[in-house]
N, C-alpha and C positions, 0 to 999 in steps of 0.2 A: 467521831468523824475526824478530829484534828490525830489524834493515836494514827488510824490508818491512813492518812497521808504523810506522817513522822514515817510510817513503817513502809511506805510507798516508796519515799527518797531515801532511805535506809537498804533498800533490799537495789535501787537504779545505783547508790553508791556503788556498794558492795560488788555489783551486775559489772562495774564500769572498772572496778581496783582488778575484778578478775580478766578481765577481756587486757588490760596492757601487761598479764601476767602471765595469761596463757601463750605458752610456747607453740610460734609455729614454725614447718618444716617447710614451707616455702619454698622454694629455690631462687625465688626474686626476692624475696627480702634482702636485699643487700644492706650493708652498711654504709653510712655515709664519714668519710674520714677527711679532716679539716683541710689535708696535705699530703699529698702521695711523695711529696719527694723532702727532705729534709736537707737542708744545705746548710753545713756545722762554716762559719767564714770567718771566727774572729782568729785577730792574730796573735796565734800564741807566742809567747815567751819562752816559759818553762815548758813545764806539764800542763797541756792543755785541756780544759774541763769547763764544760758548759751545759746545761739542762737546756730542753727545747719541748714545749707543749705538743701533744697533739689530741684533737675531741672524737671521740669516735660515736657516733649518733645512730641509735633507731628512731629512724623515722616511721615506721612502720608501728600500725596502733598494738600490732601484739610484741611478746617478748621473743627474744630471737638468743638460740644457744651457741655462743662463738666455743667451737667446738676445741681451737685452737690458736691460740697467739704467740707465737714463737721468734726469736730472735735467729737467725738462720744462723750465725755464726759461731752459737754459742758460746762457751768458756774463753775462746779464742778469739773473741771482737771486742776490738777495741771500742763499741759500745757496749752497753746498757740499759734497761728499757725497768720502768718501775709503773706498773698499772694497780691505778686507784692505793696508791702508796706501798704498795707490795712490790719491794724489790725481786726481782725472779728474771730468769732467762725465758720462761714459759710459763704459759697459764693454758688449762682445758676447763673445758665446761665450763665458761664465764656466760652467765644470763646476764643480758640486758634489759629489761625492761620496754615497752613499745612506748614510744616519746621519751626516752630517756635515754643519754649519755654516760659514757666515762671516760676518764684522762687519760691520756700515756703518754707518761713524761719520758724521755730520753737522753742521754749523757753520754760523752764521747769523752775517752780521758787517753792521751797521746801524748808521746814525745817527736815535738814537730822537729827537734835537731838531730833526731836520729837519720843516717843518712840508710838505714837498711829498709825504711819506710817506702813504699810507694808515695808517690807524690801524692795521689788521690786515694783514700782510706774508704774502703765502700761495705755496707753492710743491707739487711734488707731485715724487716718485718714481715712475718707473712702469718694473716688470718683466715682461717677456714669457717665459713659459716654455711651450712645448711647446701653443703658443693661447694661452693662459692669461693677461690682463692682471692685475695684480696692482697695487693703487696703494699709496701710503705720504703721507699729507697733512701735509703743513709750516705752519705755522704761528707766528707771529711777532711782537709789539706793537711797532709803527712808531714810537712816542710815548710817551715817558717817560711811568708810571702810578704808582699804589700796586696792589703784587698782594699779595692775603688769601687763601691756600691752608686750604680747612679747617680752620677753627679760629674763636676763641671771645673773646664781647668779655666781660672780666670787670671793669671798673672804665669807668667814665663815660668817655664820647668822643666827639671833635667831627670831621667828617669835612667838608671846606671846597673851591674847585672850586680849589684851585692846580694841582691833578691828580684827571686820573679814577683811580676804584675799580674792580680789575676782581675778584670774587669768581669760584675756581677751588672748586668742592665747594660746602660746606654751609658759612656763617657763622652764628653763634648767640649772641644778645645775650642774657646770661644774665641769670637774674631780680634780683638784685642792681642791675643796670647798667642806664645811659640810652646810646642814639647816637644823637646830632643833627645830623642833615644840613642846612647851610647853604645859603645860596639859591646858584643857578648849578650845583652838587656834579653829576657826571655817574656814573654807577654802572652798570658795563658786568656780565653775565653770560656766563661759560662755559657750555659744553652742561651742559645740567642741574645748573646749578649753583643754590641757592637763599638766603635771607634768614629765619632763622628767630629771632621773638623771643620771648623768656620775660621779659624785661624791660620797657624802654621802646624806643620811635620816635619822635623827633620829626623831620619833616622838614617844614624853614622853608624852603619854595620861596618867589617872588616873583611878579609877573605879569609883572615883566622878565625872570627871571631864574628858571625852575621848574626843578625837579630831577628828573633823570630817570635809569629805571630800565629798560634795557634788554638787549637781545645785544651781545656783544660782535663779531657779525660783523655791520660797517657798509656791507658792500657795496650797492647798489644789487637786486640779487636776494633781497636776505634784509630789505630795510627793512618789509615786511609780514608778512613769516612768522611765524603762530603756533607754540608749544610750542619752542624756543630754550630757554629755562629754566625752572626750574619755575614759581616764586611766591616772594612774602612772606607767612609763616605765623604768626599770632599764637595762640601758643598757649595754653594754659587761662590761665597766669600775664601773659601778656603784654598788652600797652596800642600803642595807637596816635595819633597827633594827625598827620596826612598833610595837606598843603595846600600848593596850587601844584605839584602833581607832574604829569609823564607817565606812565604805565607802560604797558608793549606787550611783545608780542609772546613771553610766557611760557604756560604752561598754564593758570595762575589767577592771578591778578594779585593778588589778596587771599583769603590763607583763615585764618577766624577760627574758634576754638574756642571757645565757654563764654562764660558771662555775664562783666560784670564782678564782682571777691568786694568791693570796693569802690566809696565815690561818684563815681570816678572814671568814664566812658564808656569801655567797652572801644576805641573807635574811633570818630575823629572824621575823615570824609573832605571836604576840601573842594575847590573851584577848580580839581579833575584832570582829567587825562584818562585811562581806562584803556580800551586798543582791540588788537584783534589777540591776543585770547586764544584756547588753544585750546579750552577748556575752558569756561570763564567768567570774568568782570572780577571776581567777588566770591562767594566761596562762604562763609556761616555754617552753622554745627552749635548751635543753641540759643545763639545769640549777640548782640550787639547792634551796630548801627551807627548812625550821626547821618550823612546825606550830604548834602550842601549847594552847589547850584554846580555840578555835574561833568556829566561830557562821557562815556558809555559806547557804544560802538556796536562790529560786528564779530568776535564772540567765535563761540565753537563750538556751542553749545546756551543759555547761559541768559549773561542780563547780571548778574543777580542771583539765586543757588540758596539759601534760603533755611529750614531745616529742623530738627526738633526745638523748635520755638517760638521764644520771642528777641523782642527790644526793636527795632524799625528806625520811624528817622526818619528821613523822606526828603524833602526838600522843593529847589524850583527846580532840577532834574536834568532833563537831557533823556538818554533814553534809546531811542537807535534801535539797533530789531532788525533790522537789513541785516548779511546775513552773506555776505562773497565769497569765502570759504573751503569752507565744510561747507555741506551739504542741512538745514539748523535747522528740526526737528518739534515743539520745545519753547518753551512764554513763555518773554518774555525777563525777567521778574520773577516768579519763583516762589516763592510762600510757603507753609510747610507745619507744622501744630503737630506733626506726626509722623516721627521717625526712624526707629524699628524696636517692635517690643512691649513691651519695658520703657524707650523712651524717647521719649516726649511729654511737652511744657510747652506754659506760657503762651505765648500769641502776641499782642505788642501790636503794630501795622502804623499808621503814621500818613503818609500820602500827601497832598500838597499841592504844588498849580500844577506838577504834574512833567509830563512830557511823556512816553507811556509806548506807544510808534510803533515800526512797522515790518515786514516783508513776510507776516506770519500774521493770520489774519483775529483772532486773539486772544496777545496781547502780556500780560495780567493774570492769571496763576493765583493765586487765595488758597485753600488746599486747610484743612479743619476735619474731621481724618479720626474726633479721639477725643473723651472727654469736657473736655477741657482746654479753659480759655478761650480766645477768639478778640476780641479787641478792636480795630476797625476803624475809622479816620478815615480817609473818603475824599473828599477838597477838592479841587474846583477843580483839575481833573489833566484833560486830553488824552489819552485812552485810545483804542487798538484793541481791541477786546473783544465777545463775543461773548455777554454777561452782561447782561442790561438792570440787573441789581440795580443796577449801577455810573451808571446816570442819575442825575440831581438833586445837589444840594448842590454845584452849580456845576460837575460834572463835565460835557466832552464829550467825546461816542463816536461813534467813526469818522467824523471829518472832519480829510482830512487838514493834518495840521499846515502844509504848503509849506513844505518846508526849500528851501536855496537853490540845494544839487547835491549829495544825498547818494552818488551816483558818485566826485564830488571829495573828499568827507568835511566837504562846509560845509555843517553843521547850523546855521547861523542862519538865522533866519525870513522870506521873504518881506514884501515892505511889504503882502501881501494878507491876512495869515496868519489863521486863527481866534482862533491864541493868542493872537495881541497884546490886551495890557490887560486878561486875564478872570482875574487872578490872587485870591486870596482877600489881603485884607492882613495882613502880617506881623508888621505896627510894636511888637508885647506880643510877640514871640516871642523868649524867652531868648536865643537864637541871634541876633539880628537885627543886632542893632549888631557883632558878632564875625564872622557869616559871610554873613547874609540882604541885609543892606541895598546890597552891591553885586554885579554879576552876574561872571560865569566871566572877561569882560576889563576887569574895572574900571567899567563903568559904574555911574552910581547908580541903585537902583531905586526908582521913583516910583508909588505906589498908586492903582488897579491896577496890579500889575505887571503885563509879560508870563508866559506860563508856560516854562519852563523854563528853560537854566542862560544865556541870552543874551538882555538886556533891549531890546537895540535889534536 
């Protein structure tokens, strides 16, 4: 009796070694792989070289034939891939086992100070199993940078363009601390990675030399693509002074929270450009902005969302709403005293010689939903609009501005243009001698100016 139940559990073992051994053809047997994307970030010196795990799992009770594991780039990638210790560009017919794993280690070995490198080094894995393509994205920095993982600036800091920044997660300038971005400073983004500050910004671009804030993937396919990264977030305690910058190609380019608690301007934007948002170039929550000089165009719905009341001064902005992305059902500058039922404020809106264009037959919403003030300056602005209120005090509606090829993205003005010279004068305006008195490239403005962020 005891013999045949030895040979009972003998023949269930044996029953149970064959069933995670027998191969099947499945087509859902997929694999299960640790990490589809691989992100090589240390900072090399030399020759750069670093191993990086990956598990690749059947979960599945039977065995499963990766019919294919291939390095796509072969001979010619600057990686390397070594499965279950076998260094090799490929591997066919690798059995797995059902409940069992195996490794694949991979190595990236570059010379980050070769300048014939792509900034970003990209290679791919690709496994076939049972149909099933299965990819693994490599990823690489060609060019010696500074990388900032996650983490937190707690003490004043100067960030200068000897090297690009490349922020991996969330960076976060605490309320204590200043970071000043030097002219030339380049500031790449990881996938969703973001810029949040509780402190200070200062970023001192030039018009030689502007600072820019962008993806970190520079290919040629992704130089327009919206939502890359998130944004720059200033939050209730945070301050801004932004001039000479680029930004593109994140979900919001600017989102501001709350007034400022001091005489300070929560946000001074001048001489930018921000384009290829997905979202929008500028999002306030009952907040304030000064914008002076800047270039907004190509965003997902609004160039500026503008909500819960708040201070904005806007003046010589050209702002076109061409969007070669999204179907945009929304102005492209939207103002609103209202956020929700217990939150509305004051809304003061002071618009002057801005240029406020582009494919909706109305480009201006100023919404006045509660009892809360609405305080209105509206100068000598170039509007699409569908609101006659918006005539007189030097405003014109719907004629278009003649930009030069906004296909191209040359928003400067035809020699025919309306704009030219019907600006309101500036010369008493606080701002004048610091941001008004010359235009987005340096020119000087001469009264009348023209209207928006480009005098000639």
């Amino acid at each position: 009796m005891r013999l045949n139940i030895g040979l009972v559990l003998l023949i269930l073992f044996l029953a149970a070694c064959r069933k995670g051994e027998r191969i099947t053809t499945d087509p859902n047997a997929k694999l299960n792989i640790s990490n589809k994307e691989i992100l090589f970030d240390t900072i090399f010196t030399s020759v750069g070289s670093i191993t990086k795990r990956i598990k690749i799992a059947n979960k599945n009770n039977d065995a499963v034939k990766v019919s294919e594991i291939r390095l796509s780039g072969g001979s010619a990638s600057a990686f390397s891939i070594n499965i279950n210790g076998e260094q090799t560009q490929n591997k066919n017919d690798l059995i797995i086992n059902g409940q069992d794993s195996i490794n694949l280690f991979v190595k990236v070995s570059i010379n980050p100070n070769s300048t014939s490198l792509p900034f970003l080094v990209q290679d791919s894995i690709i496994l076939n199993t049972n149909g099933n393509k299965q990819v693994i994205q490599l990823l690489a920095y060609g060019q010696n940078a500074v990388f900032v993982n996650e983490s937190t600036i707690n003490t004043n800091t100067t960030w200068t363009k000897a090297l690009p920044y490349i922020i991996n997660g969330s960076l976060t300038v605490k309320g204590w601390a200043s970071l000043t971005i030097q002219p030339g400073t380049k500031i790449y983004f990881h996938k969703d990675a973001n810029l949040n500050i509780e402190g200070n910004l200062m970023v001192n671009g030039t018009l030689t030399e502007p600072v820019l804030f962008c993806s970190d993937r520079l290919e040629k396919i992704y130089s327009d693509e919206p939502g890359q990264w998130k944004g720059i977030f200033l939050k209730r305690t945070g301050y801004g002074l932004i001039k000479n910058a680029i930004i593109k190609n994140a979900s919001v380019g600017i989102t501001s929270d709350s007034l400022s608690i001091n005489n300070n301007p929560k946000l001074i934007l001048s001489n930018s450009i921000i384009k290829n948002m997905q979202v929008a170039a500028y999002i306030g929550y009952h907040s304030e902005l000064l914008a002076f000089n800047n270039m907004m165009y190509n965003c997902g719905n609004y160039l500026i969302y503008a909500v819960g009341g708040g201070n904005y001064n806007l003046k010589q902005n050209t702002f076109a709403g061409y969007n070669l992305n999204f179907p945009r059902k929304t102005a492209s500058l939207s103002f609103s005293d209202y956020l929700s039922t217990d939150a509305y404020n004051k809304l003061q809106i002071d618009l002057t010689n801005n240029i406020i264009w582009g494919s909706l037959t109305n480009e201006l919403d100023i919404q006045k939903k509660t009892a809360a003030i609405v305080q209105l300056n509206l100068w000598s602005n170039l509007i699409r609009s569908t609101n006659s209120t918006y005539n007189g005090y030097g405003n014109i509606l719907n004629i278009d501005p003649s930009f030069i090829d906004k296909e191209m993205e040359n928003f400067e003005l035809s020699a025919s243009s309306p704009a030219r010279k019907k600006g309101a004068d500036l010369s008493n305006d606080p701002y004048f001698t610091g941001y008004l008195n010359k235009d987005i490239k340096g020119n000087t403005r001469i009264s009348p100016s023209t209207l928006g962020s480009y005098e000639k």
